[in-house]
N, C-alpha and C positions, 0 to 999 in steps of 0.2 A: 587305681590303687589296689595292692594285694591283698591278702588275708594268710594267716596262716595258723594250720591246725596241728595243734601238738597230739601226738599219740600215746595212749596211758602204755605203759609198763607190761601189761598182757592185752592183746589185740587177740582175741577168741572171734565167737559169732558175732555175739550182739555189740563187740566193736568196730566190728567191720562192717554191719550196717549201720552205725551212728556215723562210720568215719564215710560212708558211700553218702546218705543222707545230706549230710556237711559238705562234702563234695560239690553235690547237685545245684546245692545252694550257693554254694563260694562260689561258682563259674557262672551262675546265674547273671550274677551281679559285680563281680572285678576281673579285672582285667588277666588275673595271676591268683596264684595259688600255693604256698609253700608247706609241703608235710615236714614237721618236726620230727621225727623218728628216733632222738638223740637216747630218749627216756625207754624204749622198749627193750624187754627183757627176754617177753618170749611172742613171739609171731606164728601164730596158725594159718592153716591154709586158707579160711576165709579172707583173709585179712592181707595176705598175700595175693589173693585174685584181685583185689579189689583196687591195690598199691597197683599190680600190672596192667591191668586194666586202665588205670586213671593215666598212666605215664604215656601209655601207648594209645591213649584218643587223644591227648591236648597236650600242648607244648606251655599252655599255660602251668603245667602243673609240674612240679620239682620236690623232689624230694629232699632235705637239708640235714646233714649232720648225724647221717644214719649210725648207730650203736652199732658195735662187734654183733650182738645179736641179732637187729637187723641182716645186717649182712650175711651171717653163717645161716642165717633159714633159706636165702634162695640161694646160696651156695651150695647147700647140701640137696637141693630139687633141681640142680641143676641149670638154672636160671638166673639171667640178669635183670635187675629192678632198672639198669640207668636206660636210658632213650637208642634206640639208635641212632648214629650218626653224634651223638656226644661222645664228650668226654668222660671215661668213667673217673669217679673221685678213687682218692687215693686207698679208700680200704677195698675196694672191687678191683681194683688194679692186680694183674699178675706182677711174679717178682720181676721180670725182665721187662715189667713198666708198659707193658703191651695189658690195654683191655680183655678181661677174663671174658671166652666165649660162651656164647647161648648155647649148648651141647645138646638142649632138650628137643632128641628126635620123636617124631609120629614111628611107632612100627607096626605095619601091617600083619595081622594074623596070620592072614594066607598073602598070595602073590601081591605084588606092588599092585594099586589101583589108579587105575590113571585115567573203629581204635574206639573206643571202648565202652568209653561214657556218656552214647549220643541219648538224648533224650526225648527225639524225633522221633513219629510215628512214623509206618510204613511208607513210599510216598504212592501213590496211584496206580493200581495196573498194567504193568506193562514201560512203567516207565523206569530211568536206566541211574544206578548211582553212580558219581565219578571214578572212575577204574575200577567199576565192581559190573557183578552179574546182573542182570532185569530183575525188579522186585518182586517179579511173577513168581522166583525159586521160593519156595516154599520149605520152612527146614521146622522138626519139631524135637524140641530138645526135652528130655522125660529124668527130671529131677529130686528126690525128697530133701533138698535143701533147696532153700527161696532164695540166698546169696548166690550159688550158683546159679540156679536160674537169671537172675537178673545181670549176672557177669556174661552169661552168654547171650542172654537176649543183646545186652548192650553192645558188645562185638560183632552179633552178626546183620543187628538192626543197620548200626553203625555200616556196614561191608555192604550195605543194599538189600538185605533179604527179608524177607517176611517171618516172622517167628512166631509159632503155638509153643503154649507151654504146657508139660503133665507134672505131676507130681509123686505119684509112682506108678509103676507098669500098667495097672492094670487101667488108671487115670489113662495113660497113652493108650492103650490101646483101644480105650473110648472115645477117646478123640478121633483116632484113626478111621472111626468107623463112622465119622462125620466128615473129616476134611481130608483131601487126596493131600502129600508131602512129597517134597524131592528130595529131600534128606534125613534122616533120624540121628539125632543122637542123645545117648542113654548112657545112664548112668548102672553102674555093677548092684549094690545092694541097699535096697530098699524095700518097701513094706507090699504088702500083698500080692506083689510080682516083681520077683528082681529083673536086671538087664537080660538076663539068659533067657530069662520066660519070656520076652521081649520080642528075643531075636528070633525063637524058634516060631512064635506065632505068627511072625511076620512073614519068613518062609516058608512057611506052610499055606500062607495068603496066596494065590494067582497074582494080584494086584500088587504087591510087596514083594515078589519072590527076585528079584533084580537092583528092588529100591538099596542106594547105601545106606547103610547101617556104621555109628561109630560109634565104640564106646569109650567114654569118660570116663576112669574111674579113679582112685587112688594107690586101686592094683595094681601092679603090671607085672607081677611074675611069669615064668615061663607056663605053670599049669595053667592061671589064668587065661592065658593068652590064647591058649590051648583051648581050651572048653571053648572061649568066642568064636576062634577061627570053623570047631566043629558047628557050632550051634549056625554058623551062617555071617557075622561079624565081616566088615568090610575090613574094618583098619580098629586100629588101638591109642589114644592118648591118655595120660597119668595127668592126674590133678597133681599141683597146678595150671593150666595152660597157659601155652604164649599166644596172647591175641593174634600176632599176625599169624603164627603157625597154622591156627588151628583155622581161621580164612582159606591159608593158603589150600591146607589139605583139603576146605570142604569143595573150595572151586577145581581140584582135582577129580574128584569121586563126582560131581555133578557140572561138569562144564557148562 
């Protein structure tokens, strides 16, 4: 038997941890899961990580009767809410009937470098997730948002990998100075050391001076992009992200 959770009207922060919370719970315990979406008016980016996030770990989980507003917030980010390999419903639909595509590219600063809602711990050292990397990889994602952190923990835990969390730079880079990481990635601006202060301490490390570096952020202008690539920045993605995307690019930067 399913469950299904209707969505209020503005989906902010603190709805889109009530709507992850409810989530955790409904798959706990049925088989299915349907989000009601018909009632929203306006959808923030938390609330959007969390809708991507939930579609792209579990099949149990559908979205129903999504609002014109629903649908123009990840249409204007560039992104698709439906499943891959479905059918998108008629308002995500392009005019010529053809499913509207995923556009949302990773772009790297400098030269090219070369699912969602699991709720499972790390699994043992050394040992291997299904079509993923060894859990040995080691990734530390540096956040001052908890929703975020917990979107990425849950895609990349989900992907096989081990995840530390900081909370803002200067949090990472005390962690750093306790656990070796294969990957980083950081968020642009937060409190007592933004992403930039991030990247350059890290290069300036011996230890770090190689490690990938990727920033998250809500930015993505060309200055932006700019300062990362100087400061040392591996690659670039714009909140919101696409779970698998952002898998894919991290098993590129750290095979």
């Amino acid at each position: 038997m399913g469950t299904t959770i209707t969505l209020p009207a503005v989906v902010d922060s603190a709805a889109a941890d009530s709507l992850l919370a409810a989530l955790r719970q409904s798959l706990a315990v049925h088989s299915s899961c349907l989000i009601d979406a018909s009632k929203v008016e306006s959808l923030m980016l938390p609330g959007m990580q969390v809708v991507l996030a939930a579609i792209r770990a579990s099949e149990k989980v559908q979205v129903v009767d999504p609002s014109a507003s629903f649908c123009s917030a990840f249409e204007s980010a560039a992104l698709s809410w439906v499943r891959d390999g479905g059918a998108a419903p008629a308002r995500d639909r392009a005019p010529d009937g053809d499913p509207r595509p995923d556009p949302n590219e990773v772009s790297p600063p400098s030269a090219p470098v070369g699912q969602a809602l699991a709720t499972s711990e790390p699994a043992p050292e050394g040992a291997a997730a299904a079509n993923g990397p060894p859990v040995a990889k080691r990734i530390l994602t540096i956040d001052d948002s908890k929703t975020m952190r917990d979107m990425l923990r849950f895609t990349l835990v989900d992907a096989g990998y081990e995840v530390l969390q900081a909370v803002d730079g200067q949090d990472g880079l005390d962690v750093l100075k306790k656990q070796k990481v294969d990957v980083v990635i950081t968020d642009i601006n937060m409190p007592k050391l933004d992403g930039y202060g991030v990247i350059r301490h890290l290069r300036a490390d011996a230890g770090y001076d190689d490690t990938p570096i990727l920033v998250l952020s809500t930015e993505g202008d060309q200055k932006t992009r700019e300062i990362g690539r100087d400061a040392g920045a591996t690659g670039w993605l714009v909140k919101p992200f696409d779970p698998d995307q952002l898998v894919d690019i991290v098993r590129q930067v750290s095979p």
